[in-house]
C-alpha positions in Angstrom: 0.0 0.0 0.0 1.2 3.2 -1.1 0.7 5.9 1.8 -0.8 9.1 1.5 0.6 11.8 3.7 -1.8 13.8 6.1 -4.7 11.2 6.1 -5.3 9.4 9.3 -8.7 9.0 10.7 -12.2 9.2 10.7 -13.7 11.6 13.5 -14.9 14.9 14.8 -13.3 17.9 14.1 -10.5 18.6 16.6 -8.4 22.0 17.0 -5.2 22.5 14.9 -6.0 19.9 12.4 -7.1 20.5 8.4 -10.6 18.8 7.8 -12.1 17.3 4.6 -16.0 16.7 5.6 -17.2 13.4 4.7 -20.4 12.6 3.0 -24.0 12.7 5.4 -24.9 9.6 6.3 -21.3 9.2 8.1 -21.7 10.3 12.1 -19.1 9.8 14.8 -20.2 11.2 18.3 -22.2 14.6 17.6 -22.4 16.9 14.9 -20.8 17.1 11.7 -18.3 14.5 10.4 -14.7 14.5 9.2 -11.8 13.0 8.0 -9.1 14.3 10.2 -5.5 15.4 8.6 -2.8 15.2 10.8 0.8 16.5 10.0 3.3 13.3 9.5 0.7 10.8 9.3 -0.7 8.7 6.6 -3.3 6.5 5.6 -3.4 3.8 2.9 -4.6 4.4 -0.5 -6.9 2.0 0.4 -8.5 3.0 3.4 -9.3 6.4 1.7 -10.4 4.6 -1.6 -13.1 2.7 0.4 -14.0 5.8 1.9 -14.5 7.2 -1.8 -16.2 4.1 -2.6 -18.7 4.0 0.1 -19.3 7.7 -1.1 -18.3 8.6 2.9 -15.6 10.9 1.2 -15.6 13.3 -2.2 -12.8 12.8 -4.6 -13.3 16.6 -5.1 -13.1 17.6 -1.8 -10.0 15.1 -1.4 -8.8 16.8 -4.9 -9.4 20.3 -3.5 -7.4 19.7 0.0 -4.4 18.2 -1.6 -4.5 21.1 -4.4 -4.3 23.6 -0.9 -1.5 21.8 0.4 0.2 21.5 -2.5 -0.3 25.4 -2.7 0.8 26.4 0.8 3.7 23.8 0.7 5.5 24.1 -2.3 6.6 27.4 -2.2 9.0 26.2 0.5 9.6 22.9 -0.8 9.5 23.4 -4.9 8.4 20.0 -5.5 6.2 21.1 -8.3 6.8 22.2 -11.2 3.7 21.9 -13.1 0.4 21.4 -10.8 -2.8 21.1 -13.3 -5.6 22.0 -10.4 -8.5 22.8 -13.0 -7.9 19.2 -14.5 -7.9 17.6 -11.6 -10.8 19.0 -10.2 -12.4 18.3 -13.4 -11.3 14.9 -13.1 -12.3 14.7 -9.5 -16.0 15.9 -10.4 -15.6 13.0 -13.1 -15.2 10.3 -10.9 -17.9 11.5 -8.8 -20.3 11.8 -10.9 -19.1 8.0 -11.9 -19.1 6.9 -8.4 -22.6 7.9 -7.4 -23.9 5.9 -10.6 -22.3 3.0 -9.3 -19.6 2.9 -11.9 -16.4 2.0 -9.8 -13.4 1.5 -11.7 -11.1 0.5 -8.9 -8.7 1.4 -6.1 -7.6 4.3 -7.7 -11.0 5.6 -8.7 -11.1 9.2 -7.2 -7.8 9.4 -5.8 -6.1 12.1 -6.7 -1.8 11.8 -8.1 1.2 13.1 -9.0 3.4 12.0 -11.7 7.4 12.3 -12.3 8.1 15.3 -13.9 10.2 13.1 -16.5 6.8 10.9 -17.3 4.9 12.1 -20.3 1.2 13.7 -19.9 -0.4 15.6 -23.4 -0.5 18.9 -23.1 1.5 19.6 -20.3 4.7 20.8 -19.9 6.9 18.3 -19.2 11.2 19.2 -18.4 12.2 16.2 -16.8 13.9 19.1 -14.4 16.3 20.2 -17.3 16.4 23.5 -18.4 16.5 22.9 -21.8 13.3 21.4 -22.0 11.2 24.2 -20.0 8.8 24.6 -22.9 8.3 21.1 -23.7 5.0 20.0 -23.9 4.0 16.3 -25.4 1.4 15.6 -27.7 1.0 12.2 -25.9 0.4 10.7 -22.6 2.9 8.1 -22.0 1.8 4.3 -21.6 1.9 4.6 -17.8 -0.4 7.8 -18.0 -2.5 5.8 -19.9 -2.7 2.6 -18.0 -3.9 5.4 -14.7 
């Protein structure tokens, strides 16, 4: 299982933590219900992917909180180079929609990822972290892309 940083458990809302809300239908002691994000902790792809499943947790709410992350962390850690938010949450509203008509595709179904800047993906810029590619962008996804 591959972990995914910040996701750790189901339950109420505590102080000093980031929230995504979870679904109705999903209660844990009073009030409104969430999934908790702690700092250095993870959860498996697979516990979340049930939760997206079960329709307990949004893959655009999921999609939204790892696109503010990404936005309040990167500037100090530059581990982006490209980050293609309106396509993912596009993507995110996608599987959704796919979700709630019963049409699960599979583990991945919802989750939201991040390629290698040296995998292809159409129409994006792609530099592999050279230089001399900074305005490279493929026509094609590349197999892996593909196979996602």
């Amino acid at each position: 299982m591959w972990p995914l940083p910040w996701l750790t458990r189901i339950g109420p809302l505590t102080a000093g933590h980031a929230k995504i809300p979870l679904n109705s239908g999903t209660k844990v002691g009073r009030g409104k219900c969430y999934l908790v994000l702690e700092k250095n902790m993870e959860a498996s792809i697979r516990k979340v992917a049930e939760l997206i499943r079960s329709r307990r947790l949004s893959p655009v709410e999921l999609t939204k909180h790892c696109l503010e992350r990404i936005e309040k962390l990167n500037p100090a850690l530059n581990a982006f180079i490209t980050v293609a938010a309106e396509s993912a949450l596009a993507a995110a509203r996608a599987a959704e929609s796919e979700i709630q008509q019963g049409k699960w595709r599979g583990p991945l179904h919802g989750i939201p990822i991040a390629l290698k800047d040296m995998i292809d993906t159409a129409d994006l810029i792609t530099t592999a972290g050279s230089a001399l590619l900074q305005h490279r962008v493929p026509v094609a996804d590349a197999e892996v892309v593909r196979r996602l």
